[in-house]
Structures are given as C-alpha cells and as structure tokens.
C-alpha angles and dihedrals in degrees: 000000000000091000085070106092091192096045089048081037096064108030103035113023100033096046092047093046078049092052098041083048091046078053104043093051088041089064097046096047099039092072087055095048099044083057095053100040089059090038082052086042101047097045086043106050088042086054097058091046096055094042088050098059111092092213128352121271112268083230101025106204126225101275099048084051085054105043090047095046073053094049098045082046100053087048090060094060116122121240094241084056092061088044085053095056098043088052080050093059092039094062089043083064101042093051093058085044091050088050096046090043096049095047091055096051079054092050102042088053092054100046094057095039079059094043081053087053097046095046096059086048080058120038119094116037089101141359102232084045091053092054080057098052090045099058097034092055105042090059091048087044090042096052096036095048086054103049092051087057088045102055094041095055083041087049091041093052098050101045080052082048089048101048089042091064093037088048088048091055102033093047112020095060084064109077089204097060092045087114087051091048096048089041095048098035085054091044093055100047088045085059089045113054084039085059087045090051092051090055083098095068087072088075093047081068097061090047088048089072090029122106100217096192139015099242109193131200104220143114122253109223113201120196085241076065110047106013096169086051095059093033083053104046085034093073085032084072098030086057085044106036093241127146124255115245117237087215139022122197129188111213146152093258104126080220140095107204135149119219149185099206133125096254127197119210108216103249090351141068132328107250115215128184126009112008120185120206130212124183105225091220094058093044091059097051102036122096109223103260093059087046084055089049093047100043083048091058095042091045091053091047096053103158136148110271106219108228088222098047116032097025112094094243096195086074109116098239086063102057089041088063090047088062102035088119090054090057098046118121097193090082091069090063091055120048091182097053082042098060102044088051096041093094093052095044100047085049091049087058086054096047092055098039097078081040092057098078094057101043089047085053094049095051093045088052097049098043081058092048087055093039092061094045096061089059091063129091123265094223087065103070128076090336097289092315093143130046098228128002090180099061095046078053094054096040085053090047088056093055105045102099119247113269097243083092103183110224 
C-alpha cells in the first residue's frame, strides 16, 4: 500500500498540499476580515443610534458627535466599497471551507487506507466470518472512499473560488493586466465547472463496493425442458395448496429457497416472479419424497433474499462484480475519470486481495464438487426427475469463474 505513488499521492500528499493552501489563504484573509467586520460593526451600530433618536440633543456629548460624523461617513461609501467588503467576508468563508474540507479528504484516506489494513489483519479465521467482513467492509470502504473524493472536490472548488475573488480585485482594478484577468478568471471557471461535472464520480465510488445485481449461477429449467419436473411438481402444489413457481433454477447454493426477486442468470435469461431454487448437491443424493418435503418448505416460505445478506458473499461472481470498475477499460480512455477513481480503485484491489484465498478455495471446491457429480449416474438423483444431472453439472461447471481471481 505505501509502495502505490498515486494512492499515497491522493490521499496523503494532495489533501495535505490542500490543507496547508486552506491555511495559508485563512491566515492572509483573516486580518482583512477582522478589519471589515469592525469597520461593518462600528458604522452600523452608530447608524441605528442616530436613526433611533427622535430629534438631536440640544448639547450633543462626545459619543453622539461621534457616532453621527460615523454615521455621515458611512452614508458617503461608495457602493463598490460595500461589494468589497461582501467579497471580503465570502472568501473568509471559503477559506475555512477550503481547510475543513481539506482535513477531512485527508482523514477519510486515511481512514480507508486503515479499514483495508485491518481487514487483512482480519479475513480468514472462518467463512462465515469472512461473509461478514466482506460486507462490513465494502460499505465502510464504499462510504469512505466516497467522502475522500467528495471533500477534496469540495476543497478543490473553494480554494479556485477563493483565488478567483482575490484575482478580480487584485487584477482587474489595473487597466494594463485586464488580458491576464479575463485569461485567469476563464481558466479557472473552466476548471471549476469541470471539477462540478466530475461530482458524479463520487457515486461511482459507492458503486464501486456495491454489488448492482444479484447475478446467479444456476441453470433455468423450462418446462420445454423437464417436463416431468414441472408435471411433477405441478400436481406437488395442487395436493398441498401451494403455488406454482414461475421459475425453477438448479444451482450450487447449499440452499432451497423460494424468491421473488429479479434474478439474473450468469450468461442466460433474467429471471422475474416466483423462482424456485434447487442445490444441485442435494438434488443428486435425495430420493424423491425428502426433495418433496424440502421444495414444500421452500414454496410456503417464499421471501426477497437480500443480495447482502443471504448471498454467500465469498463466491467468486460476487467479488467480480465487486470489481467490475477495476477491471474497466473505459477509464483508459479518460484520464481524468481515471484519476479521480484511482484511490478507490486501488483500495478496491486491496480490499480483494486477503479475500482471494478463500474464494480460490471455494471455486476450486465447488468445481470438484461438480466435477464428482458428473461421474455419477443420472438414475441416482431425485428418482429420474431430470433428464440429465450430468449435463446441468457440466453447464454449472462452465459458469463457475477460473480460480486466478484478480484482486
């Protein structure tokens, strides 16, 4: 991790330039500020006293002569002199924006730099610990990925605001740098709104550690495909008053369950209403009258899965489209795009890589377990409901991604 110049880079080196800048232009505008504001104060507050009296004093004292020569005095400002000190107090404000802003880039990068450590400290000591870790970690890498982008757009936009009121005033009151106002003051909106239009790669961050769609390897049976299945399982709910799936799936989930959720079939169809799935290791071993008990279970329970909490999350597709970004070969194409994402995708990389073991292991495991199965014989599973176990075997074999898992 500190070996990466562009990850150190972005999330040391950048927001710390940012907040020594914020700084830098804090303390040169504060003196200002602090002058106007009592100059604002002291005009003001001698105004309202004079406008408050109903007639003058017949022996006005000291302080009502000098509250009305302020007042009089106040009156004579010229308008450019009020717009002065308004553009005074806005870059007051944008230069404490600029600094917190810049502090918490600085933070956040170095907070998921630190969630990247400590998982790695973490993963491995059990599976079902590791789907935890997976899932707890991507949202904290996902939000604070995105809030380190954020604030140092947000820090990156002010300090241009900043510098754009100081130049007007500095430049534009001299008549023989007008060329170098017009040119600075277009370079740096150009800058800006490019940095405004780019906001939107923060939510590319959270994408980035989200999972978009639950992608299943399974197999979609039709009813062109296993008649005996669905004739079978037709008069099974008609005997039970069950409903009748509108889909039925056989996967490598260890897991009956019925859903209603949108389902897409890895490199096949997307699959809508009542899905019915049926784990392909069970299917081979049961006789017909358990797997009637279990698709009976599963068909009164019918619920939404939710992809982060009932998916095993340690499958590889998961983690693939976890990494879909990483992988993407548009950002070549932008350098821009490329180097606002870099962070979060080199910290995506780091958060796969102490996964990697144990999803190698899994598909390895269940490419054996398939592998095995298509050896048996296809009279052995569920009493001859299915035309041919071996070659769903071999079709979910197929799908199941090579172990070299990039991360």
């Amino acid at each position: 991790m500190l070996k990466n110049f562009r990850l150190i880079l972005a999330t040391w080196i950048l927001p710390a330039l940012l907040l020594f800048y914020g700084c830098g232009q804090f303390i040169h505008i504060n003196k200002s500020h602090d002058k106007v504001i009592s100059i604002y104060e002291i005009y003001e507050t001698s105004t309202e006293i004079i406008n408050s009296s109903i007639s003058p004093p017949s022996k006005p004292d000291k302080t009502y002569l000098q509250h009305k020569a302020n007042a009089e005095l106040y009156a004579q400002f010229p308008e450019v002199m009020f717009t002065f000190m308004k553009v005074i107090s806005a870059e007051w404000v944008l230069s404490i924006i600029s600094m917190v802003s810049a502090l918490l880039s600085l933070f956040f990068g170095l907070l998921a730099q630190r969630f990247c450590v400590r998982c790695r400290d973490m993963v491995g000591h059990s599976e079902d610990g590791d789907v935890s870790l997976f899932n707890w970690f991507r949202n904290l890498l996902g939000w604070t990925s995105a809030g380190h982008l954020l604030f140092l757009i947000v820090a990156l936009l002010t300090i241009i605001g900043f510098d754009m009121l100081w130049f007007s005033y500095q430049v534009k009151k001299n008549e023989t740098w007008e060329m170098v106002y017009i040119v600075g003051e277009t370079l740096a909106g150009l800058v800006g709104v490019v940095l405004l239009l780019n906001l939107v790669k923060v939510a590319d961050c959270l994408r980035l550690f989200a999972i978009q769609a639950r992608v299943l390897c399974a197999i979609s049976l039709s009813e062109q495909d296993e008649p005996q299945l669905w004739q079978w399982l037709r008069t099974l709910g008609a005997e039970n008053d069950v409903r009748l799936p509108d889909n039925i799936v056989v996967g490598i989930n260890n897991n009956y369950y019925c859903t209603t959720e949108t389902l897409q079939i890895k490199g096949g169809p997307r699959l809508t209403g009542v899905t019915l799935h049926l784990p392909l290791r069970e299917i081979a071993t049961v006789n017909k009258r358990r797997l009637a008990d279990d698709v009976l279970a599963a068909l009164r329970d019918i619920k939404i899965i939710s992809p982060y909490d009932e998916q095993d999350l340690l499958t590889p597709w998961a983690s693939l489209e976890l990494n879909r970004l990483h992988r993407d070969e548009r950002l070549k194409h932008h350098p821009l795009a490329d180097a606002l994402l870099n962070p979060a995708l080199t910290l995506c990389g780091l958060f796969l890589m102490p996964f990697s073991r144990a999803i190698n292991e899994n598909v390895q495991g269940q490419i054996w377990t398939l592998s095995s199965l298509t050896i048996k014989n296809d009279a052995v599973h569920a009493a001859g409901l299915f035309s041919s176990l071996r070659y769903l075997a071999t079709r979910l074999a197929q799908q199941l991604p090579q172990s070299d898992i990039s991360a």
